[in-house]
N, C-alpha and C positions, 0 to 999 in steps of 0.2 A: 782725746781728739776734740771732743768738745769746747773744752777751756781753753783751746788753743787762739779760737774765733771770737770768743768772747773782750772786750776792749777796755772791761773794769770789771771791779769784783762783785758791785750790784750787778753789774750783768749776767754773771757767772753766776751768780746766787741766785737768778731769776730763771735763768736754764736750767738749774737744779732745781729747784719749787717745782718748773713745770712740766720735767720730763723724766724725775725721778719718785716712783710712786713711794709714798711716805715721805718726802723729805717737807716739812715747812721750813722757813725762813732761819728758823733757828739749827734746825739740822744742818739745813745746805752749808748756814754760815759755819759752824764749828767742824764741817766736813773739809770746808776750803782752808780754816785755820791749820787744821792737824797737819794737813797734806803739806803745807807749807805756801800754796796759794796766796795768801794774803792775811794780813793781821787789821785789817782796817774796820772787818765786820765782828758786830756784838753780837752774841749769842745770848738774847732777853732771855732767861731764866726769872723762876719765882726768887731767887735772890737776889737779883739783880734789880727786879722789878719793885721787891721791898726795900731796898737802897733808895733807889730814885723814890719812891713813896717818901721814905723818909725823910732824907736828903733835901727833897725839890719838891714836893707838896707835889709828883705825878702818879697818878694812880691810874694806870691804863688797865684795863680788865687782861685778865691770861688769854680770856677768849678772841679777842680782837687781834690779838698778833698773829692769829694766823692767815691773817689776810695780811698782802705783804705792803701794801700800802699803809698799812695803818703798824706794822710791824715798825717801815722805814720812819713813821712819823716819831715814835718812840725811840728807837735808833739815831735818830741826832740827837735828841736832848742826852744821851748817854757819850755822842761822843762831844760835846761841851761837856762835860764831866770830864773824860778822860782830856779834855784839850786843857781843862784846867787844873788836871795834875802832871798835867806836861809829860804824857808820855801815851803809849800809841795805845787805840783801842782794845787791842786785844790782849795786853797787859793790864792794865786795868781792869777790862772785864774778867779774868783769872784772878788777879788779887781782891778783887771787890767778891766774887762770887766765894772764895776760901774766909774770907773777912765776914760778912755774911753769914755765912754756914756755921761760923765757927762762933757767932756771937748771937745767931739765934738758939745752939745748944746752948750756951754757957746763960743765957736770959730764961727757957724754958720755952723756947715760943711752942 
């Protein structure tokens, strides 16, 4: 019933932050992906995060994303990433976060 009043998926993601105890930005987001809500939001993980580092010279501290302004600041520059591999955010963030995982085992990180 919640998500019903809600009018985009940041908004949705913000009634979760703020009225679900535990959830930051990153939970709420990957809560509304699973459910099937929306594929537009990134869930910043530490692999994600070491991507974009890499990637794009951004290094946002893990601690700041939990404030959701400064989550959503991070959050665009990840979707120009997915916009330029042409394809929707939450695809990307799943294969980036698998790619990632799989290539800081195979490095030793």
């Amino acid at each position: 019933k919640m998500m019903i009043s809600c009018g985009s998926a940041k908004e949705a993601r913000e009634l979760l932050v703020k009225n679900v105890w535990g959830f930051g930005p990153k939970q709420a987001s990957l809560f509304l992906r699973r459910v099937g809500y929306c594929a537009e939001l990134a869930a910043l993980d530490t692999h994600i995060l070491d991507y974009l580092r890499l990637a794009r010279g951004i290094d946002p501290k893990p601690s700041a994303l939990s404030r959701l302004a400064s989550y959503e600041r991070v959050e665009k520059e990840f979707q120009r990433v997915a916009s330029d591999f042409g394809h929707p955010v939450g695809c990307v963030d799943l294969a980036m976060w698998v790619t990632m995982r799989v290539a800081k085992r195979e490095a030793g990180w």
